[in-house]
C-alpha positions as CSV (number, residue, x, y, z in Angstrom):
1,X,-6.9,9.3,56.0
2,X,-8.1,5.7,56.9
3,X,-11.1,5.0,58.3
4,X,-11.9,1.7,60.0
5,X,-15.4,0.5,59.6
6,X,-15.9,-1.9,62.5
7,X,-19.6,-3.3,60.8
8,X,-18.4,-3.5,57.9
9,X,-15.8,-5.7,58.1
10,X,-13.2,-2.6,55.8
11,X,-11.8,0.2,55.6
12,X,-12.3,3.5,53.8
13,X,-9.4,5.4,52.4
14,X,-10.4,9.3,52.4
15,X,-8.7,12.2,50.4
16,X,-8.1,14.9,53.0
17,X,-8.0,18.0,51.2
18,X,-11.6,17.5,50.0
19,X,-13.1,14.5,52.0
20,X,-13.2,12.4,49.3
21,X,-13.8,8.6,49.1
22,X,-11.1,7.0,47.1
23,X,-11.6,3.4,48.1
24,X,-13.6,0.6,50.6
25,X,-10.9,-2.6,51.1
26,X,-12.0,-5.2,53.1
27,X,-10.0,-6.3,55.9
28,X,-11.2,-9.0,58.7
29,X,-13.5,-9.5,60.8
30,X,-14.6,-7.1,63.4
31,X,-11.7,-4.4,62.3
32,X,-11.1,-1.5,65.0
33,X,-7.6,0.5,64.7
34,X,-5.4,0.9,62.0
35,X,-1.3,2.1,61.3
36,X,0.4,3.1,58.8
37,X,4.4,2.1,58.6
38,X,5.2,4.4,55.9
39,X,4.4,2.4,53.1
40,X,1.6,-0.1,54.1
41,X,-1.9,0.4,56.3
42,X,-1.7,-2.6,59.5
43,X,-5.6,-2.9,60.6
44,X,-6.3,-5.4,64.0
45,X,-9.3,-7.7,63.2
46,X,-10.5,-8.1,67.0
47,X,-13.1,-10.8,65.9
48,X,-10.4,-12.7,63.8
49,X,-7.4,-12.2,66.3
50,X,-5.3,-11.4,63.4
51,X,-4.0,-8.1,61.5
52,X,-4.4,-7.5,57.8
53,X,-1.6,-5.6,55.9
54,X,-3.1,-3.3,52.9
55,X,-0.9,-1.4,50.2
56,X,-1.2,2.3,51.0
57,X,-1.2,3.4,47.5
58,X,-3.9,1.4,46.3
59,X,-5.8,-1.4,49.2
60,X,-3.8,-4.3,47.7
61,X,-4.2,-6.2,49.9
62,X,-0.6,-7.3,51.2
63,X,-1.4,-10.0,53.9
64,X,-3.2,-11.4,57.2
65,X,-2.0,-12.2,60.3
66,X,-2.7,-14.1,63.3
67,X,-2.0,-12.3,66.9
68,X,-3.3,-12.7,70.2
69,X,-7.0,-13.0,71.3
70,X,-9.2,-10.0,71.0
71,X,-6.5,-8.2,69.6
72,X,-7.1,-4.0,69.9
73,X,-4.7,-1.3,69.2
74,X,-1.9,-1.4,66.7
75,X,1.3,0.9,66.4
76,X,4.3,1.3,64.2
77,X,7.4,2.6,66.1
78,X,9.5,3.2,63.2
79,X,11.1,-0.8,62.8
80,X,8.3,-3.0,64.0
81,X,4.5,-3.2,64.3
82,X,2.8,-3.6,67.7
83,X,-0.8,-5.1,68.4
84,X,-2.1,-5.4,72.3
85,X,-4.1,-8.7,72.6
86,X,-6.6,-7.7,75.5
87,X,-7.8,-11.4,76.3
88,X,-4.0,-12.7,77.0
89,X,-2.7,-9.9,79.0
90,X,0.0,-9.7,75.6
91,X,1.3,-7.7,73.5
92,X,2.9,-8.8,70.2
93,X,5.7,-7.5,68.1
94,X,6.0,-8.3,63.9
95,X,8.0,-7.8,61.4
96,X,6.4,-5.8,59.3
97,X,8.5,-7.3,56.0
98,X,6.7,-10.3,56.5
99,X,4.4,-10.5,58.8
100,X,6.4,-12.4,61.4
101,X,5.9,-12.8,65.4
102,X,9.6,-11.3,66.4
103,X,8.0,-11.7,70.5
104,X,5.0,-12.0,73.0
105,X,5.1,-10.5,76.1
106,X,3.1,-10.3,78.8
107,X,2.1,-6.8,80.0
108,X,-0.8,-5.7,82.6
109,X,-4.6,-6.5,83.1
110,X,-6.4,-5.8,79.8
111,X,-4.0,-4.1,78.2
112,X,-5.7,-2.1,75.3
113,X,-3.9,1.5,73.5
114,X,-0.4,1.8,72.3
115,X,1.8,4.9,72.4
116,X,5.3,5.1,71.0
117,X,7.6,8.0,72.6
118,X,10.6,7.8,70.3
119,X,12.1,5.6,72.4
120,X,9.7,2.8,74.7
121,X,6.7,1.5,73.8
122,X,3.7,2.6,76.3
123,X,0.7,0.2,77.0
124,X,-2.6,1.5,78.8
125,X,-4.1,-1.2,81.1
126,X,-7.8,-0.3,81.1
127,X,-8.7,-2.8,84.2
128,X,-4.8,-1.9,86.0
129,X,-6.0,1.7,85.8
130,X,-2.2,2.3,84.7
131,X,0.3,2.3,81.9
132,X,3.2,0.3,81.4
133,X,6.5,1.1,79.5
134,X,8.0,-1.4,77.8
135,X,11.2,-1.3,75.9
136,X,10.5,-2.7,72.0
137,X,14.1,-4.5,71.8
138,X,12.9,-7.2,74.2
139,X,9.5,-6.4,75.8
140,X,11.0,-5.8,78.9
141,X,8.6,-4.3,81.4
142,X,10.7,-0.8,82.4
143,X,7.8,0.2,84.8
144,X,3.8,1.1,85.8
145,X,2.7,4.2,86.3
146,X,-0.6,4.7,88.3
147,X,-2.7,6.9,85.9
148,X,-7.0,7.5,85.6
149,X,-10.1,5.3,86.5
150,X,-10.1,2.5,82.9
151,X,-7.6,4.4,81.3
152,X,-8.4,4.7,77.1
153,X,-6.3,6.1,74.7
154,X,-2.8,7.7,74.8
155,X,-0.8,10.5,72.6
156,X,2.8,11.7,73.1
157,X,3.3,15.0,72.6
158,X,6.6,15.0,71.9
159,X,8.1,15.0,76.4
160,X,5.1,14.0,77.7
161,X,2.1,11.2,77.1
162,X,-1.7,12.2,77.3
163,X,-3.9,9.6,78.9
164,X,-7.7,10.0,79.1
165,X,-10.4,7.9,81.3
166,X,-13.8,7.6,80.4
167,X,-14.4,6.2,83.6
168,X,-13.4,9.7,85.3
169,X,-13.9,11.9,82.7
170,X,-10.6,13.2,82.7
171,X,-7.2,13.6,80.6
172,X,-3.6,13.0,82.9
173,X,-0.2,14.4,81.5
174,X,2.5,11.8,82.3
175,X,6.0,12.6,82.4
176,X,7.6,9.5,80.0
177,X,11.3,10.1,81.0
178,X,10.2,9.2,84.9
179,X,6.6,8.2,84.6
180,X,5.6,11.3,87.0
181,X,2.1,12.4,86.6
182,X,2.4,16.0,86.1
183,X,-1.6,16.7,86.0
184,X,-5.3,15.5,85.7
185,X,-7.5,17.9,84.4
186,X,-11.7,17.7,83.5
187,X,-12.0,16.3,80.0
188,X,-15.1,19.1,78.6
189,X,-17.3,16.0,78.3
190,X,-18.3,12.9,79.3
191,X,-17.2,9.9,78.0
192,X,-14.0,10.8,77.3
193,X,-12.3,8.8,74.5
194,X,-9.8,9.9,71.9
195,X,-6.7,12.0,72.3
196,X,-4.7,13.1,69.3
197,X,-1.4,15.6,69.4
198,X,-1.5,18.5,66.7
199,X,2.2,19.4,67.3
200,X,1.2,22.6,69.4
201,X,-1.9,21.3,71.3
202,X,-3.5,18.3,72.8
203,X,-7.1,17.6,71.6
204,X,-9.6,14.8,73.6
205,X,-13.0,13.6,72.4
206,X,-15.9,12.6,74.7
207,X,-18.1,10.7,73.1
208,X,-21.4,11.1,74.8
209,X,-20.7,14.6,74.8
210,X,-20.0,14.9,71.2
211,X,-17.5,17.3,71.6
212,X,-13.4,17.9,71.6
213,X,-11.7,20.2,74.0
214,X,-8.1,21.5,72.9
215,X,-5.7,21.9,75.5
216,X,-2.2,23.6,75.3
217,X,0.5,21.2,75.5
218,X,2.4,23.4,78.1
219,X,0.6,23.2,80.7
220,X,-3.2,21.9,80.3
221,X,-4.9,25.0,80.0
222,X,-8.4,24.9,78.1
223,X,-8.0,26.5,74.7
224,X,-11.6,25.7,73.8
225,X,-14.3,22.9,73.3
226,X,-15.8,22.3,70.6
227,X,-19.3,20.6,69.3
228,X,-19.2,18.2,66.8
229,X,-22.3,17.6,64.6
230,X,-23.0,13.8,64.3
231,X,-23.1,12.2,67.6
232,X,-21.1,9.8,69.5
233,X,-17.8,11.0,69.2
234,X,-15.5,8.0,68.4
235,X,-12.2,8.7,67.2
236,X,-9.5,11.5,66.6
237,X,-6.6,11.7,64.2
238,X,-5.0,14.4,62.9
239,X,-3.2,14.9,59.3
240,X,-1.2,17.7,59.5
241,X,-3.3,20.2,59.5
242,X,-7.3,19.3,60.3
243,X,-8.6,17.6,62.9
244,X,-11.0,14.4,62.0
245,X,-13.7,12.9,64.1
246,X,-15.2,9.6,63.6
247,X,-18.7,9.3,65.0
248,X,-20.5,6.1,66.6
249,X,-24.0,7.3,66.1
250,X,-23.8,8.2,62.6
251,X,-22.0,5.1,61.3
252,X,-20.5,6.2,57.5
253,X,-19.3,9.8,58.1
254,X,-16.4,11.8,59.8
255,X,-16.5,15.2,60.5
256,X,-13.3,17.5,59.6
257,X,-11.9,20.5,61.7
């Protein structure tokens, strides 16, 4: 598991089976998401407007790259890396060989999280209060899709993508193949954040609440919420069989479920 540390200008590389530290690298300045590609860890520098490529097995550190302003979220869909650039209304595709700009394109107001559904790229556009598809051969804009109040973060789960809104408080199920919203339902906190797919169930972490609710995929039905110790709930990601939470309050630790 990689950990972004957004004060620290690096990132931690985490054993999973027993939580432990195996490496800090440093990255750029102001680091805040992070990909993997299969081989190499992309992290977005949003105070350096670049992305810095590290060697999975061991932090090498492979090369930096400049992107758009305020760059945020980054994504690999299986050929090429994404990054959404918030302060151009942009997103930008690489190479991730080299490093290379393949294409800019413009996309809605703000854009911030990526999700990749197999097939189009999906952008959430935190002051457009929707989410664009895109197709990742040319950028193309294929359509927007009215969704929550500043919508966050987004996860596919595989037919459908999960969409929460700290703003409402609330997690929508979005139909990808025709951009239907097929529910809205209470997040079990406030602050709602992260959203991460299990491969059964959809889990969503409010961050003032310090908690996660799991839903089932199916249908949205509340499977349970869950306190977790440390505060400030940041982040979610999942690693094929636990749960991990990042937490704002407590800056240096992660909790495991």
């Amino acid at each position: 598991m990689w950990i972004v540390n957004y004060g620290d200008n690096d990132v931690t590389k985490i054993r999973v089976s027993d939580g432990n530290i195996l490496g800090t690298f440093p990255v750029g300045q102001g680091p805040v998401f992070a990909a993997f590609d299969g081989a190499n860890v992309w992290v977005t520098n949003n105070g350096a407007n670049s992305v810095t490529e590290l060697r999975a097995s061991d932090g090498t550190l492979l090369g930096t790259f400049p992107v758009g302003n305020q760059c945020n979220d980054v994504l690999f869909d299986g050929t090429n890396i994404w990054v959404t650039n918030d302060a151009d209304n942009t997103v930008t595709k690489l190479r991730p060989s080299d490093g290379a700009i393949l294409g800019t394109y413009p996309v809605g107001n703000h854009p911030n999280w990526l999700a990749f559904d197999g097939t189009n790229i999906w952008i959430a556009d935190a002051f457009g209060n929707t989410v664009q598809e895109v197709r990742p051969s040319d950028g193309t804009v294929l359509g927007t899709f009215v969704v929550g109040n500043h919508p966050t973060e987004m996860a596919f789960d595989g037919a459908n993508l999960w969409i929460t809104s700290p703003i409402d408080n609330t997690v929508t199920k979005l139909r990808t193949s025709d951009g239907t919203v097929l529910g809205t339902f209470p997040s079990g906190g406030t602050g709602t954040t992260a959203v991460v797919f299990d491969g059964v169930n959809v889990w969503v972490g409010s961050y003032y609440s310090s908690s996660v609710t799991e839903f089932r995929a199916s249908d949205g039905t509340v499977l349970g919420t869950f306190f977790v110790s440390g505060g400030a709930l940041s982040q979610l990601a999942f690693d094929g069989a636990n749960i991990w939470a990042t937490h704002g309050n407590s800056p240096g630790t992660a909790s495991k479920l």
